[in-house]
C-alpha positions in Angstrom: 154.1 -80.1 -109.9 151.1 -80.2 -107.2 149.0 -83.0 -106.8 146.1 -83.6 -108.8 142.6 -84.4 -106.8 139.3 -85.7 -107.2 136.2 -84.0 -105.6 132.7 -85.7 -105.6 129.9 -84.4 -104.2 127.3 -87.3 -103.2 123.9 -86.4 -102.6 123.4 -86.7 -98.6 119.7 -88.2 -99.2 120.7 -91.4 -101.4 124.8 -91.3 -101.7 124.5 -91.0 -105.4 127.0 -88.6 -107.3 126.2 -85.2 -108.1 129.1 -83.9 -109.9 133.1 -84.9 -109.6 135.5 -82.2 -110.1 139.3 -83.3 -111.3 142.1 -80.3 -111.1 143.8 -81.3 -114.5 146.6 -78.2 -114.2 150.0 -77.8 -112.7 150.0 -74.3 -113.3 150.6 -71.8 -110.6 147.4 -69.8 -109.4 149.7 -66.6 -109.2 150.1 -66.8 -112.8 146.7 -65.4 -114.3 147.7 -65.9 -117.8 149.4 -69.4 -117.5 145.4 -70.6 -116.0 144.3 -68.4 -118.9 146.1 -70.5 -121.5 145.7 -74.0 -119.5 142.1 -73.2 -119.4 141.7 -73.1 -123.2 143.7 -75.8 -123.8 141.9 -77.9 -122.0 138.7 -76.8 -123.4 140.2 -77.1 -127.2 140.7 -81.0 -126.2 137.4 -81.3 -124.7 135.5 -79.6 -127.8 137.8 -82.0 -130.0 135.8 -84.9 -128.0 132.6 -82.8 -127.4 132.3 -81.0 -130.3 130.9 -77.3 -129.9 130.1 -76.1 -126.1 126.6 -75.4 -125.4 128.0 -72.2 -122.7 131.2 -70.3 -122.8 131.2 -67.8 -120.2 133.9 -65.2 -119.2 133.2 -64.1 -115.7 135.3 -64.1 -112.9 135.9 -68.2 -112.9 135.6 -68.6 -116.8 134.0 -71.9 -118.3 132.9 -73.8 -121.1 130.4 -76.4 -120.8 128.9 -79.2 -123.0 125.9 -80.9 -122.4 126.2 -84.8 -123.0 123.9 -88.1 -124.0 122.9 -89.0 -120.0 121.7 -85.1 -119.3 124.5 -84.7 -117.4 127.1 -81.7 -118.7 131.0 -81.6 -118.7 132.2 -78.5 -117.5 136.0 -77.0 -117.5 136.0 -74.2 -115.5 139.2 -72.0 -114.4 139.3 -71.7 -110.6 142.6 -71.5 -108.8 143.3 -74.3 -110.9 141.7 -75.3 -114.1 139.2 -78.0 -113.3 137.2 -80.3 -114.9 133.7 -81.6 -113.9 131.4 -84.1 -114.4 128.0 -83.1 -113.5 124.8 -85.7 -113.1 121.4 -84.9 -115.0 119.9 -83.3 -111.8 122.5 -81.1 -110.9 123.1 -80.1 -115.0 118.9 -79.5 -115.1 119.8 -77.6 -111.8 122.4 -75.2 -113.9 120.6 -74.8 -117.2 117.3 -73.6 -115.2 119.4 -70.8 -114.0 120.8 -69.9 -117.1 117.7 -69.6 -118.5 116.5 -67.0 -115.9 120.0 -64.9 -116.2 121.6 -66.0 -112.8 125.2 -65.8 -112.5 127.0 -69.3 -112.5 129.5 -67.7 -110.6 127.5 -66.4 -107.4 128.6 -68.4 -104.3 125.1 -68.7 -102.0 125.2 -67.8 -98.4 128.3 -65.2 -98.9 126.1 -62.0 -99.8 127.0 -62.5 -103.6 123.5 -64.1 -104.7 122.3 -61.3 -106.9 120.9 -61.8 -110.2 
């Protein structure tokens, strides 16, 4: 089993939290379809919770997302692991501002892949 860790991203101006990602699966990154799976499961428990996701999206890092009470959004999102994260009003105004202009939640800025 690999070890589970806890990302948070603090903004550098005040030190509040941005967003905190968890890895929440064991399963190996070489097996596509084992993610696949985790990655729905996790979501199914989430949207128990949740209820329906605001944003399903099936690009390269697939992800489901719910926007909560605070303005903030929960997002689980299949990376090399399946992750969940936490993200705080600003950074979830941030994302649905870009989804509402068609930009690609999956483009990485400053690695050539920012097109629209």
């Amino acid at each position: 089993m690999r070890a589970f860790r806890a990302l948070i991203r603090p903004d550098g101006a005040d030190g509040r939290v941005l967003d905190l990602t968890v890895h929440v699966s064991d399963r190996d990154p070489g097996t596509p379809a084992g993610l696949d799976e985790a990655q729905r499961d996790v979501a199914a428990a989430v949207q128990a919770e949740l209820g329906e996701p605001v944003r399903t999206d099936a690009w390269e890092h697939a992800r489901t997302a719910w926007d909560i009470a605070s303005g903030g959004r929960v997002v689980v999102q299949r990376l090399e692991s399946v992750v969940i994260v936490l993200r705080s009003q600003e950074v979830a105004d941030l994302e649905r501002g870009e989804e509402r202009l068609g930009i690609d939640s999956g483009r990485i800025p400053g690695t050539g892949r920012e097109a629209l």
